[in-house]
FIVEXKE-679335 format. One record per residue (C-alpha): residue number from 1; x, y, z. Coordinates in Angstrom, 3 decimals, decimal comma. Example, Ala and Ser with C-alpha at 12.3 -4.5 7.8 and 13.67 -1.06 7.14 Angstrom:
+-----+----------+----------+----------+
!   n !       xx !       yy !       zz !
+-----+----------+----------+----------+
!   1 !   12,300 !   -4,500 !    7,800 !
!   2 !   13,670 !   -1,060 !    7,140 !
+-----+----------+----------+----------+
! end
This chain:
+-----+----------+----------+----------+
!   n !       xx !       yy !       zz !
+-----+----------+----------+----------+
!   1 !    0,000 !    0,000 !    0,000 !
!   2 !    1,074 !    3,534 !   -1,116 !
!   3 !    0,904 !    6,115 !    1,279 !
!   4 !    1,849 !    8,653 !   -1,873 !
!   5 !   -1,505 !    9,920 !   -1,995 !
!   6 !   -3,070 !   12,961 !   -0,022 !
!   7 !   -6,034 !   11,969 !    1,639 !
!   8 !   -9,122 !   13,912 !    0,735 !
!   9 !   -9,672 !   17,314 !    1,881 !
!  10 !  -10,349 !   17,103 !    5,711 !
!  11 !  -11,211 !   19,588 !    8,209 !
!  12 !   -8,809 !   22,491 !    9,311 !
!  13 !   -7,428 !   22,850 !   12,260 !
!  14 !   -9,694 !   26,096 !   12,592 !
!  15 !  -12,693 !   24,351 !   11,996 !
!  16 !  -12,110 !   21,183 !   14,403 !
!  17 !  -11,148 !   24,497 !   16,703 !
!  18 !  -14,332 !   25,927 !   16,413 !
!  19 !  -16,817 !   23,043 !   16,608 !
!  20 !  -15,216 !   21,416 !   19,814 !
!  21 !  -15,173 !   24,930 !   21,390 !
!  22 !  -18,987 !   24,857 !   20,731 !
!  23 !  -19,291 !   21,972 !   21,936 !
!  24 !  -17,209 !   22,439 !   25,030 !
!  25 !  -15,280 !   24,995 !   25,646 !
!  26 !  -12,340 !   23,531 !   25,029 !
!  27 !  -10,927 !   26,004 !   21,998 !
!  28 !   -8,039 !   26,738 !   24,605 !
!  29 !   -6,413 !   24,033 !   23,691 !
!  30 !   -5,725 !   25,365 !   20,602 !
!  31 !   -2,601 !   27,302 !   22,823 !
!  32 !   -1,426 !   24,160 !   23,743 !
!  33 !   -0,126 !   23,663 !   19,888 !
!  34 !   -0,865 !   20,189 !   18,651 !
!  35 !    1,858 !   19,096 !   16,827 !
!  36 !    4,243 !   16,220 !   17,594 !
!  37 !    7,538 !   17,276 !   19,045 !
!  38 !   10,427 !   17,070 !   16,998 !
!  39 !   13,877 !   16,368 !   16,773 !
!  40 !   15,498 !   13,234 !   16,256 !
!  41 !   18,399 !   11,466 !   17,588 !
!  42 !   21,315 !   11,128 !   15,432 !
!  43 !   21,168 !    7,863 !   13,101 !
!  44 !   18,204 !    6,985 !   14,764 !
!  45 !   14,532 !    6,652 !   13,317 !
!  46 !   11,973 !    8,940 !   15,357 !
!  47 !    8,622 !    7,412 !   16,541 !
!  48 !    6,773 !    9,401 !   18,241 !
!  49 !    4,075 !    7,689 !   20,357 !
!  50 !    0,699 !    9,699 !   21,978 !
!  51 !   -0,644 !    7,950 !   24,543 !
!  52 !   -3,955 !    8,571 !   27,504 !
!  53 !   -2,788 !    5,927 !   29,738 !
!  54 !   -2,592 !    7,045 !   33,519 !
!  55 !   -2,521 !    4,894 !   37,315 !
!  56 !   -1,490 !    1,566 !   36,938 !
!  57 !   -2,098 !    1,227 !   33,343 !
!  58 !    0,639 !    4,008 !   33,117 !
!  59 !    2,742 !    2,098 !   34,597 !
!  60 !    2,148 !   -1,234 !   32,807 !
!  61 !    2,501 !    1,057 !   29,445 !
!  62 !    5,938 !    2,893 !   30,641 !
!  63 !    7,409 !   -0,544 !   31,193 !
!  64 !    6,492 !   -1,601 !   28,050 !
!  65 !    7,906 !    1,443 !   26,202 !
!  66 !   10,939 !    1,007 !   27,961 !
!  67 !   11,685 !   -2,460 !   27,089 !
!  68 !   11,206 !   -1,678 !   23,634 !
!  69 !   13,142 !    1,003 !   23,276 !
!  70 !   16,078 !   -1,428 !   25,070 !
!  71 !   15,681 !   -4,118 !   22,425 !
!  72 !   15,217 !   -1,606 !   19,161 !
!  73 !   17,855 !    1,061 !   19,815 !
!  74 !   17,678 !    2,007 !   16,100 !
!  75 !   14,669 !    3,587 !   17,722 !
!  76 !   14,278 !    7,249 !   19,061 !
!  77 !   10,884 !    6,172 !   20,964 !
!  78 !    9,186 !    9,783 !   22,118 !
!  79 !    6,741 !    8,955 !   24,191 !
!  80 !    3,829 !   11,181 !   25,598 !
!  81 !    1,121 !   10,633 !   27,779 !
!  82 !   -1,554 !   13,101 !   27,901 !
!  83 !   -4,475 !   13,930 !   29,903 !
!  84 !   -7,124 !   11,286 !   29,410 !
!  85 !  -10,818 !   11,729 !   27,868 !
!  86 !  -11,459 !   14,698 !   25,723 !
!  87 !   -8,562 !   16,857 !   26,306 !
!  88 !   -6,641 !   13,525 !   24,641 !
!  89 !   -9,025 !   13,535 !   21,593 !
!  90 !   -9,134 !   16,711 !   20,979 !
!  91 !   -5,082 !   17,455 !   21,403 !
!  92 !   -5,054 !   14,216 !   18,940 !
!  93 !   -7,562 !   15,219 !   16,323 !
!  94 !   -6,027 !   18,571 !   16,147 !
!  95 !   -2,611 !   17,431 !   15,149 !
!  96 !   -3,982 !   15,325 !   12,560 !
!  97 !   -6,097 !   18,003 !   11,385 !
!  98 !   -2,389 !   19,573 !   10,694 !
!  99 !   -1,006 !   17,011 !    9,374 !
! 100 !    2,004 !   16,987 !   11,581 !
! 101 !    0,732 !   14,322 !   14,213 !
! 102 !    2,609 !   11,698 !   15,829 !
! 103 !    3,925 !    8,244 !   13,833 !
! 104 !    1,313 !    6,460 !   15,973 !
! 105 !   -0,937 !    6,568 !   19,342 !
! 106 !   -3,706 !    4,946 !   21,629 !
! 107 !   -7,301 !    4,935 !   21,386 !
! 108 !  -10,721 !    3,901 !   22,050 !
! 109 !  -11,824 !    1,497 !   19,252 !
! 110 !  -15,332 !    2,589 !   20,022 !
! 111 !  -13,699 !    6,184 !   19,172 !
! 112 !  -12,661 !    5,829 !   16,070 !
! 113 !  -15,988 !    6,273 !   13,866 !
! 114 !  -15,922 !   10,125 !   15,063 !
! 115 !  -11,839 !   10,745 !   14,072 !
! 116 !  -13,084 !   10,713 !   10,194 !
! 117 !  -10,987 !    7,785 !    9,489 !
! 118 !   -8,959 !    9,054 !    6,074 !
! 119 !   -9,074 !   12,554 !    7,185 !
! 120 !   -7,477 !   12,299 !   10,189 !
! 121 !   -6,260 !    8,821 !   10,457 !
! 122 !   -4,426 !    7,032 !    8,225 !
! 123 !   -4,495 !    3,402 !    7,149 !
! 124 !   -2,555 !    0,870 !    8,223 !
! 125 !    0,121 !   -1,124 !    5,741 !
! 126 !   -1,321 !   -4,901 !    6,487 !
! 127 !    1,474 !   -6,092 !    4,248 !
! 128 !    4,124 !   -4,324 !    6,322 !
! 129 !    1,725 !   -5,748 !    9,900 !
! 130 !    1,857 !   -9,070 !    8,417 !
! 131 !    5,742 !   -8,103 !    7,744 !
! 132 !    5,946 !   -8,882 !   11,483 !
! 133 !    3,683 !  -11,389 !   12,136 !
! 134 !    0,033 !   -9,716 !   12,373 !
! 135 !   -2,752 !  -10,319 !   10,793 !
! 136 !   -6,166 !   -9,874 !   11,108 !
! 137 !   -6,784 !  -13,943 !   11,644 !
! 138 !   -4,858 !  -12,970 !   14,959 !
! 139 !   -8,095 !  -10,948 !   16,282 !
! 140 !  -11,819 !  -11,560 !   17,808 !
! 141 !  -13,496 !  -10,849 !   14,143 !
! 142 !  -16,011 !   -7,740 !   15,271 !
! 143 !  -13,093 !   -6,129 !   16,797 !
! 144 !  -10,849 !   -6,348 !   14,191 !
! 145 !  -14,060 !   -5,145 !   11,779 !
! 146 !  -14,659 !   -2,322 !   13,772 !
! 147 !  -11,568 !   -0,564 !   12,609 !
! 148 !  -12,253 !   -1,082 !    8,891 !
! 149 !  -13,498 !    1,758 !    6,882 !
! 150 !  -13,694 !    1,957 !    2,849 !
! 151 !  -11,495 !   -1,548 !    2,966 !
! 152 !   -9,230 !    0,106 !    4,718 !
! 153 !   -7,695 !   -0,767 !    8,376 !
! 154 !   -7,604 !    2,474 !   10,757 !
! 155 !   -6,957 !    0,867 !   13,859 !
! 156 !   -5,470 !   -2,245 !   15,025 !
! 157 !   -6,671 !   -3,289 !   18,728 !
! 158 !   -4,865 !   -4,015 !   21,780 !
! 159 !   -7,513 !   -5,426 !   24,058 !
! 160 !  -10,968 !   -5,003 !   25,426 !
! 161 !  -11,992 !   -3,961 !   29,251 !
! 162 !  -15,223 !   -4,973 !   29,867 !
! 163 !  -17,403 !   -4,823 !   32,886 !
! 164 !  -16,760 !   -7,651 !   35,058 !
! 165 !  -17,790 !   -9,068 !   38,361 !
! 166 !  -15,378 !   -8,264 !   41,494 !
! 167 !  -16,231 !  -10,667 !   44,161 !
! 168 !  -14,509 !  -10,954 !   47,845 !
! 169 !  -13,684 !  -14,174 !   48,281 !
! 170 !  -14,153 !  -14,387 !   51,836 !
! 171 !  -17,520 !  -12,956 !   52,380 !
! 172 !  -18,671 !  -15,299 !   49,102 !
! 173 !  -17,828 !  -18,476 !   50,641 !
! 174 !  -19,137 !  -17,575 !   53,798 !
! 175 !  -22,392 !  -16,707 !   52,002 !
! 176 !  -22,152 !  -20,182 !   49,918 !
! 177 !  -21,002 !  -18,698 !   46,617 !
! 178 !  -18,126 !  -20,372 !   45,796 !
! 179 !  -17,242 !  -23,956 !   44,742 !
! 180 !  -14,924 !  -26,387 !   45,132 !
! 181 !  -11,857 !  -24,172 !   43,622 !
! 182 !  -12,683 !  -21,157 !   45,446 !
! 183 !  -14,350 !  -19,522 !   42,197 !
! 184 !  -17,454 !  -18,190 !   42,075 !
! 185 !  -20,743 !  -20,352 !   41,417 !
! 186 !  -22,761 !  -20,005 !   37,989 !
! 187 !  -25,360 !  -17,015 !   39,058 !
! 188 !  -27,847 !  -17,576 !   35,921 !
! 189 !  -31,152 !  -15,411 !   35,805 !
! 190 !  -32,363 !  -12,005 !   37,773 !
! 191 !  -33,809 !  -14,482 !   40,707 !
! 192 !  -30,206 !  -16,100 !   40,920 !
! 193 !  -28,450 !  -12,813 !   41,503 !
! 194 !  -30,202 !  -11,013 !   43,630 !
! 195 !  -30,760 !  -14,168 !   45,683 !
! 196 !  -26,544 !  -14,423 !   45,916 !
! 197 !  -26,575 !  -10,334 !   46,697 !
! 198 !  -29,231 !  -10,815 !   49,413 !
! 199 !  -27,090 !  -13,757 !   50,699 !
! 200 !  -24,071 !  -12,103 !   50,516 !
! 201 !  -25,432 !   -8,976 !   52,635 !
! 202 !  -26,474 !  -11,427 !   55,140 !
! 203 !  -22,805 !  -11,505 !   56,061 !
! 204 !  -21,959 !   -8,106 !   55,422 !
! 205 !  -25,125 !   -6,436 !   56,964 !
! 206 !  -25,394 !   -4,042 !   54,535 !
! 207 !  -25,851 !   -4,085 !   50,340 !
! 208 !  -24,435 !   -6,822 !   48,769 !
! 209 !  -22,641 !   -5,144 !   45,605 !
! 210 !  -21,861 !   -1,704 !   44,930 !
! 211 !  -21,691 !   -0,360 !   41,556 !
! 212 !  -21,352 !    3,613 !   40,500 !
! 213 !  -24,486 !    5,450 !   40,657 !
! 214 !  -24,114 !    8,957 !   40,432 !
! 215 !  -21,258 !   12,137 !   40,149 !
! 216 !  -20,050 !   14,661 !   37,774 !
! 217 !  -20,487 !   13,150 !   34,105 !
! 218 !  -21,285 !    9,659 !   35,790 !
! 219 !  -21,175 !    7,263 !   33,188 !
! 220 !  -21,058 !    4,063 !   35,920 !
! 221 !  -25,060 !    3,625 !   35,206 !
! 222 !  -24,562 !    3,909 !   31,540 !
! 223 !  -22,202 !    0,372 !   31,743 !
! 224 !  -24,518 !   -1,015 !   33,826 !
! 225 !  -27,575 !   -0,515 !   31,654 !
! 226 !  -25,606 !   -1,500 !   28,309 !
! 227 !  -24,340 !   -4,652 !   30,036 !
! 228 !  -27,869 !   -5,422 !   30,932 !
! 229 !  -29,841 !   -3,928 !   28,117 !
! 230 !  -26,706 !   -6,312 !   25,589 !
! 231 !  -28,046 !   -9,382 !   27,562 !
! 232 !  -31,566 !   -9,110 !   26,413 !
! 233 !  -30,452 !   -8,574 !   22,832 !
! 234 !  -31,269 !   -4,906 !   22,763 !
! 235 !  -29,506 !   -2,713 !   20,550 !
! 236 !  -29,051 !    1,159 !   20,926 !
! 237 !  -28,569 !    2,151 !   17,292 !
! 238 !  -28,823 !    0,652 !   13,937 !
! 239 !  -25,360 !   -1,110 !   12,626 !
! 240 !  -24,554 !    1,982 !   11,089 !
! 241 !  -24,727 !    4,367 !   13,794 !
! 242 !  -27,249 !    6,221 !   12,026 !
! 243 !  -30,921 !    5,826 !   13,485 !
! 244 !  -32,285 !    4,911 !   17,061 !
! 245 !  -32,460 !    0,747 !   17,211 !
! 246 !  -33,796 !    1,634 !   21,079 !
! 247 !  -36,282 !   -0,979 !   22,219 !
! 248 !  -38,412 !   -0,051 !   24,772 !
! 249 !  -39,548 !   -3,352 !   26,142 !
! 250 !  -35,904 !   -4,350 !   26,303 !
! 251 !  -34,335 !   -1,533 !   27,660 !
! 252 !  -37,425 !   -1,418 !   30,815 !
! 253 !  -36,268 !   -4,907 !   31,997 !
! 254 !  -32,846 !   -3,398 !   31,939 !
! 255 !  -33,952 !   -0,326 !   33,654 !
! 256 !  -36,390 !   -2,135 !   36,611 !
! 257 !  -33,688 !   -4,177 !   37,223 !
! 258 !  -31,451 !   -1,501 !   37,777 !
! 259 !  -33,862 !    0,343 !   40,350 !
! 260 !  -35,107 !   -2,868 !   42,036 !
! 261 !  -30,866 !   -3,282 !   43,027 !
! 262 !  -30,818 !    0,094 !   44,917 !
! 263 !  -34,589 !    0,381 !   46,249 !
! 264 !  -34,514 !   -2,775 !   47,592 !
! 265 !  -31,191 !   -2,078 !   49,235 !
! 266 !  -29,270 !   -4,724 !   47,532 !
! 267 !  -26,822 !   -2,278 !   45,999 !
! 268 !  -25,184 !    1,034 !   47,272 !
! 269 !  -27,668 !    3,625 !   46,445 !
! 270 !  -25,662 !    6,904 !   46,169 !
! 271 !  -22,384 !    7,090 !   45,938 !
! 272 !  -19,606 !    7,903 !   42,937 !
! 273 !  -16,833 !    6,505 !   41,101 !
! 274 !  -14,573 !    6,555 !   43,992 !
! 275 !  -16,719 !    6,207 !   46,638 !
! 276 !  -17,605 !    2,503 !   44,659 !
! 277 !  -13,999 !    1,796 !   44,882 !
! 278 !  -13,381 !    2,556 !   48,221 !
! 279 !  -16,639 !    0,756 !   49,384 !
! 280 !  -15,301 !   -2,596 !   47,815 !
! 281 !  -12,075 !   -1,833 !   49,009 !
! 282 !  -12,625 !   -1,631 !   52,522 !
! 283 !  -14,452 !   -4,973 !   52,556 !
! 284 !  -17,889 !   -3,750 !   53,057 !
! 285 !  -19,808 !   -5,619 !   50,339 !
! 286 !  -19,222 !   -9,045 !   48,211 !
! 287 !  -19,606 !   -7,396 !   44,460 !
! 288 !  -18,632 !   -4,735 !   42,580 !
! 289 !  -19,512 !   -4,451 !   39,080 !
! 290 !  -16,635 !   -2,390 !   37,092 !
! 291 !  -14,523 !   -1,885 !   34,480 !
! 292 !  -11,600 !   -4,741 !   34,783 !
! 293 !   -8,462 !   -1,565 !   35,071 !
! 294 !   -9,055 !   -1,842 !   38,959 !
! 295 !   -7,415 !   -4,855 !   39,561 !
! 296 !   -4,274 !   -3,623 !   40,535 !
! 297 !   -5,709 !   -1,425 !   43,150 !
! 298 !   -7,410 !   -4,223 !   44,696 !
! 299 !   -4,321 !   -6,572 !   44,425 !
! 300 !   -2,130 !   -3,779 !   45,814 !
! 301 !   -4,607 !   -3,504 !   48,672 !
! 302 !   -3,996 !   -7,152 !   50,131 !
! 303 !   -8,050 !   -7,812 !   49,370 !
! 304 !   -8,706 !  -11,294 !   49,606 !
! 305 !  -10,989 !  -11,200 !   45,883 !
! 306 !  -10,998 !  -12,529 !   42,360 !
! 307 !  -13,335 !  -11,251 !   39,110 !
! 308 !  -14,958 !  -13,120 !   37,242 !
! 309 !  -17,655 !  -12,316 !   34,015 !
! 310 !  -21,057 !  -10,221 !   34,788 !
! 311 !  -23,442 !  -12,754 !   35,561 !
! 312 !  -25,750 !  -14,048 !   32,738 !
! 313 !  -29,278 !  -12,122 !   34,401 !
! 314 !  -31,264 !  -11,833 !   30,889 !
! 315 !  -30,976 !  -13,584 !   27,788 !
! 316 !  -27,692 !  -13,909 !   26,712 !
! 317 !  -24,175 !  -13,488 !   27,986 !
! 318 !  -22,816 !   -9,958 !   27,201 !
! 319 !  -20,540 !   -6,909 !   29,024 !
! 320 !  -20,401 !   -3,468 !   28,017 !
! 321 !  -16,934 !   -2,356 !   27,064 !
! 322 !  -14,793 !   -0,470 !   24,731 !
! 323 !  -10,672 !   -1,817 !   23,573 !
! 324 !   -7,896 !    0,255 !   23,403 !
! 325 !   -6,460 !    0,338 !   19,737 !
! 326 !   -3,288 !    1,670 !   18,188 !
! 327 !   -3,977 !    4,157 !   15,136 !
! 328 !   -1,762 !    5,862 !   12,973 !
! 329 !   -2,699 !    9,691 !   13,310 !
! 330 !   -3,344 !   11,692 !    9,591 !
! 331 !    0,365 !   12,662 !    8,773 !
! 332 !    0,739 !   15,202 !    5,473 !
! 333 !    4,507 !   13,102 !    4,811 !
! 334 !    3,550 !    9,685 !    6,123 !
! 335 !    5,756 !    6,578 !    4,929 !
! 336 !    9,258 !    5,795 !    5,348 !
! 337 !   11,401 !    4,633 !    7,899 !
! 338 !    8,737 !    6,291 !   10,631 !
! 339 !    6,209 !    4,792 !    9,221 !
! 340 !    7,489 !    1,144 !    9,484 !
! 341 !    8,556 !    1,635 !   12,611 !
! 342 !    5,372 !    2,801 !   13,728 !
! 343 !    4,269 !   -0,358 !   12,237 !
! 344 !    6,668 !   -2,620 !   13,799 !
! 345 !    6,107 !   -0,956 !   17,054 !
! 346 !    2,396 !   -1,864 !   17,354 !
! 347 !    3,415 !   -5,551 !   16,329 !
! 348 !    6,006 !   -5,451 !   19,194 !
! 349 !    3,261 !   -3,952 !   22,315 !
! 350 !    0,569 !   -6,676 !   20,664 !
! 351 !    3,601 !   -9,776 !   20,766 !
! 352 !    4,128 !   -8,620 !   24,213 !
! 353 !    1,059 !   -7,917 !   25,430 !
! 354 !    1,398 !  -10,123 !   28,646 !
! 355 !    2,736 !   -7,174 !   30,717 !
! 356 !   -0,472 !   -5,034 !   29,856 !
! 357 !   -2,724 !   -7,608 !   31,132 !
! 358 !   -1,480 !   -7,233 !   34,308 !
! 359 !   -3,670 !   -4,250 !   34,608 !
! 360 !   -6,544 !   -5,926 !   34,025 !
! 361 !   -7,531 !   -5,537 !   30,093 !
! 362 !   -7,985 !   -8,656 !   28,240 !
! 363 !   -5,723 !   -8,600 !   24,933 !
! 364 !   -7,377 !   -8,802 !   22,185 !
! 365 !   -4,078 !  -10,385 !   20,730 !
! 366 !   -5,507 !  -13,693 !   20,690 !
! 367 !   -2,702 !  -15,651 !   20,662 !
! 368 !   -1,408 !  -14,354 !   24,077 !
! 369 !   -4,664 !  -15,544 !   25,439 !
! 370 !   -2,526 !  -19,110 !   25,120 !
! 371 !    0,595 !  -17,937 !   26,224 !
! 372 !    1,266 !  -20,217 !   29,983 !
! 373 !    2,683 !  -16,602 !   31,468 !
! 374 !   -1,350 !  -14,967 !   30,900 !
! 375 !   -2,804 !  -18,213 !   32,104 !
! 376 !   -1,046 !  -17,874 !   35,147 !
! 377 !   -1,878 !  -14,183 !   35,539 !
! 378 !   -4,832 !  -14,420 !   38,367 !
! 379 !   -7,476 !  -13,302 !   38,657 !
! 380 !   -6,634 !  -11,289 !   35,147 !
! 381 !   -7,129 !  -14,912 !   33,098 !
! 382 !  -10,352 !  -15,982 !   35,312 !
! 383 !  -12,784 !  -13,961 !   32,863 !
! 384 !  -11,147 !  -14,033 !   29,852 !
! 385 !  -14,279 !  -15,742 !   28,056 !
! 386 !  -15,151 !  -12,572 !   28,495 !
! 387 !  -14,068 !  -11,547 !   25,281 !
! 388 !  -16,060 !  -13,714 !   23,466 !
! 389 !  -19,216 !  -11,639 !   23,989 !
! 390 !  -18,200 !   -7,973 !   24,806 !
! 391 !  -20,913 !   -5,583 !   23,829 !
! 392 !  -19,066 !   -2,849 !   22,196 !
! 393 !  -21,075 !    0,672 !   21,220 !
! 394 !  -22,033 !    0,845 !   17,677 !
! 395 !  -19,899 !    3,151 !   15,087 !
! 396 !  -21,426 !    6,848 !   16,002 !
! 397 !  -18,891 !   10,191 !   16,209 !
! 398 !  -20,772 !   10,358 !   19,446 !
! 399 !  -20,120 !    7,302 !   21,292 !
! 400 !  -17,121 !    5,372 !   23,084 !
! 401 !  -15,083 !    6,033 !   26,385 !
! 402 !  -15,126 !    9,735 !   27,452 !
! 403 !  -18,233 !   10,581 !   24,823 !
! 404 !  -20,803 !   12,129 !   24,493 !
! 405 !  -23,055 !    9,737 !   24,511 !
! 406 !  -21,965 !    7,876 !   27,747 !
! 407 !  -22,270 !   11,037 !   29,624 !
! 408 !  -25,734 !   12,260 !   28,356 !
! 409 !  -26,979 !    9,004 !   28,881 !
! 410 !  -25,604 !    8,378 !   32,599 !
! 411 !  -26,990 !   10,928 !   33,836 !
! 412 !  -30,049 !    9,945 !   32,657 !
! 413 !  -29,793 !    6,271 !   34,029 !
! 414 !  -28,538 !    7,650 !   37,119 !
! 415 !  -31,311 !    8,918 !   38,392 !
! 416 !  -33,261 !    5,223 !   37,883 !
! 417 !  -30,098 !    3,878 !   40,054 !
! 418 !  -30,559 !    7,402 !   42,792 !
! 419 !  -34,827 !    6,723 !   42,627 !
! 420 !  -35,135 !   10,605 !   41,345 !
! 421 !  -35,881 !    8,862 !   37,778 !
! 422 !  -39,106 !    6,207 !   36,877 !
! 423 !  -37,270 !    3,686 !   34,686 !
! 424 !  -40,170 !    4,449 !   32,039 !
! 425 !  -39,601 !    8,337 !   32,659 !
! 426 !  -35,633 !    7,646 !   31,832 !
! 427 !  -36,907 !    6,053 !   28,409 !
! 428 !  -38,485 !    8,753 !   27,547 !
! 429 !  -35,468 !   10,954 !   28,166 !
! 430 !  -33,021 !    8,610 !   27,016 !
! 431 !  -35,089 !    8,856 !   23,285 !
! 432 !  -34,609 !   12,441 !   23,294 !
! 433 !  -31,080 !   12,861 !   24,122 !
! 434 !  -30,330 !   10,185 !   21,260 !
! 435 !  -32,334 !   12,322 !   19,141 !
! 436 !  -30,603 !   15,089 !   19,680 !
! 437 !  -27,002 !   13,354 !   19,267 !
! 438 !  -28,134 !   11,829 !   16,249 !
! 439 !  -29,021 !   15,342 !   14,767 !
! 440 !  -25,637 !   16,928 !   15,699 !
! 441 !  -22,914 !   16,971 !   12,736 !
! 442 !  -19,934 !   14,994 !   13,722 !
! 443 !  -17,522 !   17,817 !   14,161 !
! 444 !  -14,420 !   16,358 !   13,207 !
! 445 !  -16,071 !   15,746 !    9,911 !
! 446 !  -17,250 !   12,539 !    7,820 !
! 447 !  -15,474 !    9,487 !    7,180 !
! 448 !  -14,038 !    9,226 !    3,577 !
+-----+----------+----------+----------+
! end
């Protein structure tokens, strides 16, 4: 594949300015200057590498980078990690709206739809990937789709971090939840789980499982309800991101689930992001559904607990999540050496994706899901089915980690966790704010 060519006309830097200003204040950015840093060390190719990565999975990435910088020194690895959510994105689509963005960086795979793949991504070479050893055989199939655009590959993922089920070992078996191995039972149905919450608060004395339920651009109900809402078989949008696929019947069973957990006083009924943490942290109830990037904090803590997948309540197995995925950021002069090292970089971090497990991610690098050294990671391996039937968002500008659309639509579901919200009263709501996404221009422009 030539990357000759000039991608079609795509927006300016003025006008990706201007819309995400409207959209939310955050034109001062535009100060920060978006280009990738330059300078080079002598006889040395420079890769530059953006990254959002923060906490542990900072840590797990920094280790990474630095092992492959020792074993390519031909390398001039410049690494940056910036702020992550929508400061990240917009930094990111800003400096390919220029044309002068790094040789490759992270992302949200659920992202990707609203960076106007062609404009201000460019394709992968899947002759130079398979150059060293990928290919897309190597990937769950949806994921792998869900970076293709025009027959073209914009983004090549590095795992998935769904919502799982934290469980403290201790208070489980006490409550008769575990089995023979110390894992958790099969919970199967909504009469199953509550029954193991209400058993499991019979040894706390409190709610059985905590989950997020409220803050500052919440989005803890929205994973909830899409986990949920994915096991009946309900869909949010039509495959192409394009119309409402909402269906009311499905998403109420979601939705009176939801409020029977907190007004029965099975779950925690108000309390935030952190609070959630530090309530399953200190002990005080058996389950915590969450994202699976907490693990470390719990392991670092000394809890006695292991994860395992989000029960089966509905229909059908299924976890909301989103992956992290490398990309290749729109570059006026892309090719060369920086490009193939950009390319053998992001077969390197997927080879040795064993060290960013650790943090809790499954990768989506299927053959390390064989590899004895992630086997033995526990209790990283114990849900790793768990890729198998991740409900990812469908392809809207709008949606994925840190959208809009998460935190519109938390704050909505909130309020059926926090009782100020009738689940059919957060329907009608819900309908309106995906109306009103739906009807908003994708700022950042169309995919070619």
């Amino acid at each position: 594949m030539s990357f000759s060519s000039l991608p079609p006309p795509g927006p300016s830097r003025r006008r990706v300015l201007g819309s995400l200003a409207g959209l939310g204040g955050l034109g001062a950015l535009a100060a920060a200057g978006c280009a990738a840093p330059t300078g080079t060390a002598a006889g040395r190719t420079r890769l530059r590498y953006w990254h959002l990565f923060g906490g542990g999975d900072g840590v797990n990435m920094a280790a990474m980078l630095d092992a492959f910088q020792a074993g390519h020194t031909g390398y001039d690895l410049q690494r940056a990690s910036l702020a992550w959510g929508a400061p990240y994105y917009t930094k990111l689509a800003m400096a390919g709206a220029g044309g002068r963005a790094p040789e490759v960086a992270a992302m949200h795979l659920a992202r990707v739809p609203g960076f106007a793949p062609g404009r201000l991504l460019d394709p992968f070479d899947l002759d130079l990937l398979a150059e060293h050893g990928v290919t897309e055989a190597d990937f769950p199939a949806d994921m792998w789709r869900r970076g293709t655009f025009g027959g073209e590959q914009y983004a090549v993922p590095l795992d998935t971090h769904p919502v799982v089920t934290y469980y403290q070992t201790d208070i489980c078996r006490e409550a008769g939840l575990l089995d023979d191995d110390g894992r958790l039972k099969e919970i199967r149905g909504t009469d199953a789980f509550l029954a193991a919450l209400r058993a499991a608060g019979e040894v706390t004395g409190g709610p059985g499982l905590v989950i997020e339920t409220l803050g500052p651009d919440t989005i803890g109900p929205w994973r909830i309800f899409s986990t949920f809402y994915a096991q009946t078989g309900g869909a949010l949008l039509s495959e192409d991101g394009t119309e409402s696929a909402l269906d009311d019947a499905k998403a109420l069973r979601a939705m009176e689930l939801m409020r029977t957990l907190t007004e029965e006083g099975l779950a925690h009924e108000r309390v935030d992001y952190n609070g959630s943490v530090g309530i399953f942290a200190a002990g005080e109830t058996a389950f915590f559904l969450n994202g699976d990037w907490e693990v470390s904090t719990f392991t670092n803590g000394g809890l006695p607990f292991s994860m395992a997948t989000v029960p089966t309540v509905f229909d059908r197995p299924a976890a909301q999540a989103d992956c992290h995925c490398f990309v290749l950021p729109h570059q006026d002069d892309r090719g060369g050496a920086g490009n193939e090292a950009a390319h053998a970089f992001v077969a390197w971090m997927l080879k040795n994706s064993v060290s960013w497990a650790e943090g809790g991610h499954i990768p989506a690098y299927l053959p390390t899901l064989d590899e004895p050294a992630y086997l033995d990671l526990r209790p990283q391996s114990e849900y790793r089915e768990a890729i198998d039937t991740v409900a990812l968002d469908a392809p809207a500008w709008f949606a994925g980690s840190a959208s809009a659309l998460w935190i519109e639509l938390g704050a909505v579901l909130s309020g059926v966790l926090t009782g100020s919200r009738t689940p059919e009263g957060a329907l009608d709501e819900m309908k309106d704010r995906l109306r009103d996404l739906l009807d908003t221009p994708n700022p950042f422009g169309e995919t070619v």
